[in-house]
C-alpha positions, 0 to 999 in steps of 0.5 A: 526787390526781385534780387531781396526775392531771389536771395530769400528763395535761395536761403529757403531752399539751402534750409529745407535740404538735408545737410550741414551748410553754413551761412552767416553775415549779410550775403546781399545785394551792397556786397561783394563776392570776393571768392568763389570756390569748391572744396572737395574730398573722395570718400575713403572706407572707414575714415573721416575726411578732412579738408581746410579752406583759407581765404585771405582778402588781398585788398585786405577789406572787411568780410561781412558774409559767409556760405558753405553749402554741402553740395552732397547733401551728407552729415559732413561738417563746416566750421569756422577755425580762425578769422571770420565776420570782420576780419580781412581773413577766414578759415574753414574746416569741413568733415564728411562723415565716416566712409563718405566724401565731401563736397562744398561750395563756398563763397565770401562776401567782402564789403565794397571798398569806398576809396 
């Protein structure tokens, strides 16, 4: 119950900052976080920075929860490009604003593996 709590905490407090994030599928207490990562970019005068993250599961399990948190809290952007909910791979592709640079915190949550 205190992790259902702290779970609804987080995903209010990720929806009342400014910035792009991402969150989809089930990221609970029955799932697995498969990959932790950070995907960063300097800012540039004048230019979009763009940046591509790719995970591929090794145990080729299923992914069932997305996160991408812009950790500047800018009007950078994060899509999903290829793979995602169900499949054992995904690819992100995030944007910073003009001149600006970006930096995301990206988790992927698998389901548990029952063999």
């Amino acid at each position: 119950m205190r992790l259902i709590l702290l779970v609804a905490v987080v995903l209010l407090a990720v929806c009342s900052v400014r910035g792009e994030h991402l969150v989809v599928g089930d990221i609970g207490p029955r799932t697995i976080l498969a990959k932790e990562a950070t995907a960063e970019y300097s800012a540039f005068p004048f230019m979009k920075r763009v940046k591509t993250f790719f995970y591929s599961d090794p145990r080729n399990r299923r992914i069932v929860g997305i996160q991408a948190i812009d950790m500047l809290h800018s009007k950078a952007s994060v899509n999903i490009t290829a793979g995602g909910l169900g499949q054992p791979f995904v690819n992100l592709r995030m944007k910073s604003e003009r001149g600006s640079g970006l930096q995301y915190s990206i988790g992927i949550y698998v389901s548990p593996d029952f063999h």
